[in-house]
Structure formats: C-alpha cells, structure tokens
N, C-alpha and C positions, 0 to 999 in steps of 0.2 A: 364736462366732456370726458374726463379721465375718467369719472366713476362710469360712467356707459361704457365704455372702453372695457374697464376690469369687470364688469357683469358678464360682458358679451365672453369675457373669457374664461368666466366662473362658470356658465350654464354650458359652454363647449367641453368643458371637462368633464368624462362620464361620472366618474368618480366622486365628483363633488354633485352631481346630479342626483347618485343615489344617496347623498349623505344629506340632500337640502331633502329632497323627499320623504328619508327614514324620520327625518328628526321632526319634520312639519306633523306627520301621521304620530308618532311619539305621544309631541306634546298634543296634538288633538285627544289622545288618548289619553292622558293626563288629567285634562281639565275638564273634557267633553263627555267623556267614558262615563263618570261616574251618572250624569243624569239620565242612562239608559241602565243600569243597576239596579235592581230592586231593594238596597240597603244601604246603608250611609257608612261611613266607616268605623265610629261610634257603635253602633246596632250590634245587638248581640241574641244569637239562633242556641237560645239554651236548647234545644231539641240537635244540634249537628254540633257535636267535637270532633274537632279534625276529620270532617265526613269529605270524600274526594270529591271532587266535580262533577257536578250534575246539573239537572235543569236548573233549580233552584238558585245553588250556588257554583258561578260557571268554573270559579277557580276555587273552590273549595274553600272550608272553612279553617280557624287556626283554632289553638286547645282551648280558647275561653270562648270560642262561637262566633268569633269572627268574620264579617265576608271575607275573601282573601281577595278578589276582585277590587271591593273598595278600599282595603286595607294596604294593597300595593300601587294603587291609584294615589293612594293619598300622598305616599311615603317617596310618589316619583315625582310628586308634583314639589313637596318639600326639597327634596335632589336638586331639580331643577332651577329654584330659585338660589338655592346654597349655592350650587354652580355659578351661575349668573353675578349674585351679589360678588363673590369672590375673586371672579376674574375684571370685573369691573373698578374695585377697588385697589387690588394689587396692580393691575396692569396703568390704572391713574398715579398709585403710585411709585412706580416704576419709573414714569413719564417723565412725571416730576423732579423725584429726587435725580435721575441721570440729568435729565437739560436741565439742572441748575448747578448740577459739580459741573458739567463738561462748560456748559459756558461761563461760570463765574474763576472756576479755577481757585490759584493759592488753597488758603486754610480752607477756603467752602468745599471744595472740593477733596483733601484732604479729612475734612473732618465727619460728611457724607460715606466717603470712601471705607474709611475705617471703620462707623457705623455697619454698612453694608456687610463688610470680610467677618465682623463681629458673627453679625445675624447668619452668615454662612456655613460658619464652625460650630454654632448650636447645636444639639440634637435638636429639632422640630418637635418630632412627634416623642420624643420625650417630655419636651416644657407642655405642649398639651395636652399630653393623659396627665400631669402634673396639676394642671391649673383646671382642666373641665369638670375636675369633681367640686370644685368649688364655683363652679356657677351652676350648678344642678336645676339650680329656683331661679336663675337668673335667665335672661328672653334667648332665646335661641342667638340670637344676632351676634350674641359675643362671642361663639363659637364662628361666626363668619368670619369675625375680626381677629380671630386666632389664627383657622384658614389663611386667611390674608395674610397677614403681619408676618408669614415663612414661605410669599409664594412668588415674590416678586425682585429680588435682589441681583439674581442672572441678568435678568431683564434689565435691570436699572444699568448696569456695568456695558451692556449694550447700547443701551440711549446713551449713555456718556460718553463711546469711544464715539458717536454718528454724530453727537453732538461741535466736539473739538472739531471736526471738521464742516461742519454748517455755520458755528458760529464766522467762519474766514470769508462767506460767500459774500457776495457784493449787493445784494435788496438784504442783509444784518447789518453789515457794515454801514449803509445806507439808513436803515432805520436808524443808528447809532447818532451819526452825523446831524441826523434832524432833531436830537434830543427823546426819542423814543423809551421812556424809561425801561428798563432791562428784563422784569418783570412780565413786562408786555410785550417783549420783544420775545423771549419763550415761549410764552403761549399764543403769541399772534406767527410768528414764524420760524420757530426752531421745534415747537410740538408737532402744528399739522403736515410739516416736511419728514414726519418719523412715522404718520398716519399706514405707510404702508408693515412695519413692522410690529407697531402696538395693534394695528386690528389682528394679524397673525395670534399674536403672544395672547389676546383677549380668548382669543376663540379657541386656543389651544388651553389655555388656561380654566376653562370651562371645565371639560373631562377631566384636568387632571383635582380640582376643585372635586368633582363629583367621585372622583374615585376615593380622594385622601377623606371625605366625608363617611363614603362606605367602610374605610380602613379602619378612621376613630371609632366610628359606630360599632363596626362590628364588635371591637373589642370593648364596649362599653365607655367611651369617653366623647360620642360625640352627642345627635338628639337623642333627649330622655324619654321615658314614658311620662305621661299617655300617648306622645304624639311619636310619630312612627317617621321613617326616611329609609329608603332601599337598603342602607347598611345595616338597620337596626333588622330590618324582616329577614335580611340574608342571615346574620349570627342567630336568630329565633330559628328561622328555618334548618340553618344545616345543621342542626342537633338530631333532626328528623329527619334528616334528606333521604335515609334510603328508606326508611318504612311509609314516608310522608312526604312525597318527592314536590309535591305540588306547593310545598311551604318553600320550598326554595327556588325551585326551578322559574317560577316566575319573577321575582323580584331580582333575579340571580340574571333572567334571561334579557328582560328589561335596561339593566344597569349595562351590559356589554353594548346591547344595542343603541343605547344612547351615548357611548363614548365611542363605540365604533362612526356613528354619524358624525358627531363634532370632528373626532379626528380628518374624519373622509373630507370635511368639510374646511376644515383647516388647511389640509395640504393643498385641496385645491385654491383657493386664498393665493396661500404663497405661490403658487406658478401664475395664477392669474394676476398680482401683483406687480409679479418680480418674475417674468418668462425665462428669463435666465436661469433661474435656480435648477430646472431640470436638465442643463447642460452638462 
C-alpha cells in the first residue's frame, strides 16, 4: 500500500517525471541504439579518420576509424552498469555495517566506527589511481569494488544514528523477547524500516558512481583499452574538442544527461518518500 502511495507521488512530481523519462529513452539508447547503427563498435572504416557526421557515420568517426555512434553506445552502456553495480554494493554496504554498529553497540560498534573515520580520512581517489594500474589485466569488476569500497561510509554513520533509535521500538523489542536471533532481526526489521533512505542513497549513488567512473577514466585509471566507458572517450576526445568537436561533445553530452536524470530522479524519491523534506 505504502509503495502506491510513494509512486503516486513520484509521478506527481514533474521533475522526477522528466528525470524517469530522460533516463528510460538513455538507456533505450544504450542498448537498443546500437541495432539500428550500421557498425558494431569493434569495426573499423579505414577509408574515414576522424571524418564528421554524415549519413554514413551519424556521429562521426575517431582517429583509428571508429563509429563514434557505436563507440559511445558502447562506453554508456558500460557507465551504466559501473553505476548500477556501485551503488548497489556500497549502498548494501552501508545497510549493513550501520544496523549492525547501531544495534549491537559496545566494541562492535566502536570497532565498525573506527573502520568507517579510517576509510573517511583516505585520499579515495589517490589509493585508486595507486592500485588501478595494477589490475590493468585484471576484469573490470575490481574497479567496481574500488568504486565501492570509498562510497559508502556517510551513508553507514546514518544507518547507525536511525538505527539506535529503531532498535528501542516495540515489534524489536518484541522480536527480542521471542528469541529472534539478532541477525535476523536487522535484516527482517531494522533494514527494511531504513528502506526509505537506502533507496534515496542507491539512486543518488548511481550518478555519483558514474561520474567518479568518468573522473578515473579520464585521467587513465579507470576502464582500460580495448574496451571503452564515457570517461575513457571524454579524455580521447577533449584532446580534439575544438578541431574535432564531435569526439567530445557526445559522450561529454550523454554523461550530463544521465546524471542530470538520476539526480532529477533521486530528489524526487526523497520528497515522494519523505513529503516533509521540502518544508
């Protein structure tokens, strides 16, 4: 009943209307795009180096004969998964490690804590231009779990202060009473009581996944060649951006517009949510 409730107030919001809309048409363009393309992203038009758009090629080609069309197809569709994976993983771990400091408390909760302030005081994106040139050979994925592993720690210090005061309500105390082991009592009723803040923090977590993706990338620490992601084709392209605008302009114009959506689509979340927050 509650989730009809938060729909009904998520599609009332224009704003998150345009943001469900831009990002549905996005990823249809993503995944869909390519099978209307006359070229795979692979394929190489040794006859067109860096030739501007035309019938041929709608978004012109890059210096080794590239579509650019399928080539930033590709590299959005990679984006989008990085995103995804990212905010999934940190936002479960988030979940986690907060409702288990706030409800266990003593050392767990100090020793979680301290974890956390640790990972907070890192440079981030220093330990990973540090570590990504050593998994060069290694699956993209661990570049997700680097993502991850510096995007979730706010988040957890929030589940932990909502947590201290869930764990005092009367259906935990309740479960306690009946022998409910404690384990199960976080994930049966002290997680999906945080449902309204972890979908926020998921979905917000997406853009900012996909931007810190573009950041590494651009500066060569994040996906490697052969295989391409908006961040890699933005650093390729703005080398040319003014003789060769079309190397940038789209994988540059793409990458806004997909953060632009999550975000539009995030804020409306939280008021549809939580009505209050626009007070």
């Amino acid at each position: 009943m509650r989730s009809k409730v938060v729909l009904r107030r998520l599609f009332r919001n224009k704003q998150a209307r345009y943001g469900i809309v831009a990002l549905v048409l996005l990823v249809l363009l993503a995944y869909v795009g390519p099978y209307f393309g006359s070229y795979d992203w692979t394929d190489k038009d040794f006859m067109a180096f860096m030739s501007a758009p035309d019938a041929d090629h709608w978004w012109g080609t890059t210096s080794i004969g590239q579509d650019m069309y399928a080539v930033t197809l590709r590299g959005m569709q990679k984006s989008i998964i990085i995103g995804l994976l990212v905010a999934l993983i940190a936002t479960g771990l988030a979940a986690v490690v907060g409702a288990f400091a706030g409800y266990f408390g003593g050392w767990i909760d100090r020793a979680l804590m301290w974890g956390v302030d640790l990972l907070l005081v890192l440079p981030s994106f220093l330990i990973i231009a540090i570590i990504s040139p050593r998994l060069r050979d290694a699956s993209w994925l661990w570049f997700v779990l680097l993502l991850a592993a510096f995007s979730w720690m706010i988040t957890s210090r929030v589940v932990r202060s909502m947590t201290l005061s869930l764990r005092e309500r009367e259906y935990v105390l309740a479960a306690v009473y009946m022998g409910i082991p404690r384990w199960k009592i976080i994930f049966r009723h002290i997680v999906p009581n945080l449902s309204s803040l972890l979908i926020i923090d998921a979905t917000l977590n997406v853009s900012g996944a996909i931007i810190g993706e573009a950041a590494l990338s651009f500066f060569g620490f994040g996906i490697q060649p052969p295989d391409v992601s908006l961040g890699t084709l933005i650093a390729e392209g703005s080398r040319n951006a003014t003789g060769y605008p079309w190397l940038f302009v789209f994988p540059a114009g793409l990458l806004v517009a997909m953060v632009l959506a999550v975000n539009l689509i995030g804020d409306g979340l939280r008021d549809a949510l939580d009505p209050g927050s626009n007070s």
